[in-house]
C-alpha positions as CSV (number, residue, x, y, z in Angstrom):
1,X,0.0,0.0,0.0
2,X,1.1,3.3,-1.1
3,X,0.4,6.5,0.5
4,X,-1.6,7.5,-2.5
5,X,-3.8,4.4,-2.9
6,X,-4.2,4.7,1.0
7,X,-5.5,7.8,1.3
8,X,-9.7,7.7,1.3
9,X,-11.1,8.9,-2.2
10,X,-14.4,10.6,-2.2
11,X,-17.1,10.3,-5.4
12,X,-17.7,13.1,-6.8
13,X,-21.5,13.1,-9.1
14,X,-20.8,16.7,-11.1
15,X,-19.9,19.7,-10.7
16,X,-21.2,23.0,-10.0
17,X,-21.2,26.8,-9.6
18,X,-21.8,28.6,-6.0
19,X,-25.3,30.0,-8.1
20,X,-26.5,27.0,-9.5
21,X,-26.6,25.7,-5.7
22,X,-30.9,26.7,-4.7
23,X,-33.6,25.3,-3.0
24,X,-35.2,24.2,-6.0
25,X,-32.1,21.9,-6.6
26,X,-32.0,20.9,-3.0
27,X,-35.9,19.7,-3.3
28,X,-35.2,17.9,-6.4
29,X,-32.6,15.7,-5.3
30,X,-34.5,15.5,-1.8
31,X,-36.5,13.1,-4.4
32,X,-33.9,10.8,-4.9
33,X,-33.8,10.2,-1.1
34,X,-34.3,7.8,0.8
35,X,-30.3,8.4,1.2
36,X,-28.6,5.6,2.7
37,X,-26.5,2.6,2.2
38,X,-26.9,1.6,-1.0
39,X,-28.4,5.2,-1.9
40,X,-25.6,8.1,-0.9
41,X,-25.9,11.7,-1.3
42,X,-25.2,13.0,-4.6
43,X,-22.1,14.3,-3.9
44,X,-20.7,17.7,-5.9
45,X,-17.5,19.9,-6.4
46,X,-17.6,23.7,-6.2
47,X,-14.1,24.4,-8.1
48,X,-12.3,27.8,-7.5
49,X,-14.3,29.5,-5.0
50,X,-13.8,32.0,-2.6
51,X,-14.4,31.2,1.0
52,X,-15.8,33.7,3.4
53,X,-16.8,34.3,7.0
54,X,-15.0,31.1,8.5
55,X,-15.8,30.1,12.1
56,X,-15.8,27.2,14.3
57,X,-19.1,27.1,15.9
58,X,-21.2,24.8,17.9
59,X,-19.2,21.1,18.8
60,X,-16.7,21.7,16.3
61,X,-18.5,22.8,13.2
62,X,-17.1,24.5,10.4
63,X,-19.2,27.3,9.4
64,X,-18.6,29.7,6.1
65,X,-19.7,31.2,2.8
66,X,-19.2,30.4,-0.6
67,X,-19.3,33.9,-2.8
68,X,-21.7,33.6,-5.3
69,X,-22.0,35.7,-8.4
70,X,-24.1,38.6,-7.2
71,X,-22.3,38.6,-4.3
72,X,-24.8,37.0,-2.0
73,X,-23.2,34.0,-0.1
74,X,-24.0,30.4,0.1
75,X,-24.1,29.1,3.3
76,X,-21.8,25.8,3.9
77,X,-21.6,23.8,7.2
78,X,-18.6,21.2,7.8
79,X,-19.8,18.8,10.7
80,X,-17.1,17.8,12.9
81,X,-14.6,20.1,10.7
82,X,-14.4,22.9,12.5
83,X,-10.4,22.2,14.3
84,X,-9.6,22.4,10.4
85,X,-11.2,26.3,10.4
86,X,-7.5,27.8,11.1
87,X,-5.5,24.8,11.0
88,X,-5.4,24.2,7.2
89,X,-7.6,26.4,5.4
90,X,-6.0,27.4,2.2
91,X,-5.6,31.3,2.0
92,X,-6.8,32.1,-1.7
93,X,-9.4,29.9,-4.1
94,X,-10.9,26.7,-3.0
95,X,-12.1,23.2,-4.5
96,X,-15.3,22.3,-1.6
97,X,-16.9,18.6,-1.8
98,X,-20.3,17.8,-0.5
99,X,-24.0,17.8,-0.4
100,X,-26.5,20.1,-0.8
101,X,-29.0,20.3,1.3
102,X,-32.0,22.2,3.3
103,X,-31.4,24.1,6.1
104,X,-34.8,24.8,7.8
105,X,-33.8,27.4,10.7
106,X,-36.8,29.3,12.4
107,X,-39.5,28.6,9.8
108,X,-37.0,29.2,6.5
109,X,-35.8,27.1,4.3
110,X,-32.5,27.7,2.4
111,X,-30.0,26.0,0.5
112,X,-26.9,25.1,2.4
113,X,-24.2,22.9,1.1
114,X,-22.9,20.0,4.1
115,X,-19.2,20.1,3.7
116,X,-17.7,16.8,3.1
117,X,-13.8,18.1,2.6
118,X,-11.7,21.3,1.0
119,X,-8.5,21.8,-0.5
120,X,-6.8,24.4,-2.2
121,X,-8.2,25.1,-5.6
122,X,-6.2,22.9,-8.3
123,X,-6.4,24.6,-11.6
């Protein structure tokens, strides 16, 4: 075993933009649910993005935006990432992995992508 082939590998389904990231998409692949074994998350790649208002919050939750187009953010959440907020956070453009998802937080809904891993951006 190499280091290379050791290292976990993650699936990635497509790729997208910051803006192309909305509820509507969220509630359509809600319809591919139940998720589980057998049936994971689609997972996607945001390539290049820029990262903005990074925090730990909660039990160790990475918490930040995703710039989108029009300058309105996306809101991302990294479960269980959030000793990586300072650690190892690349300091200019970003490739993010995950899910999206629905945040439902006092009677909204929104689009949120669940953080799965980052790196810095490959070009």
């Amino acid at each position: 075993i190499t280091d290379e082939n050791a290292r976990p590998r993650l699936k990635i389904d497509c790729e997208l933009s910051p803006d192309e990231v909305n509820l509507e998409l969220a509630e359509d692949l809600e319809q591919l649910g139940p998720f589980g074994f057998g049936n994971p998350r689609p997972v996607v790649l945001l390539p290049r993005v820029s990262a903005v208002g990074r925090k730990k919050v909660g039990r160790g939750h990475l918490k930040m935006g995703i710039r989108r187009a029009d300058r309105s953010t996306l809101d991302v959440i990294g479960f269980d990432l959030g000793d990586r907020a300072d650690l190892d956070f690349p300091r200019g453009s970003v490739d993010v992995v995950g899910n999206v998802a629905i945040n439902e937080w006092n009677g909204r809904r929104t689009a949120q992508l669940q953080l799965a891993d980052y790196r810095e951006a490959q070009l």
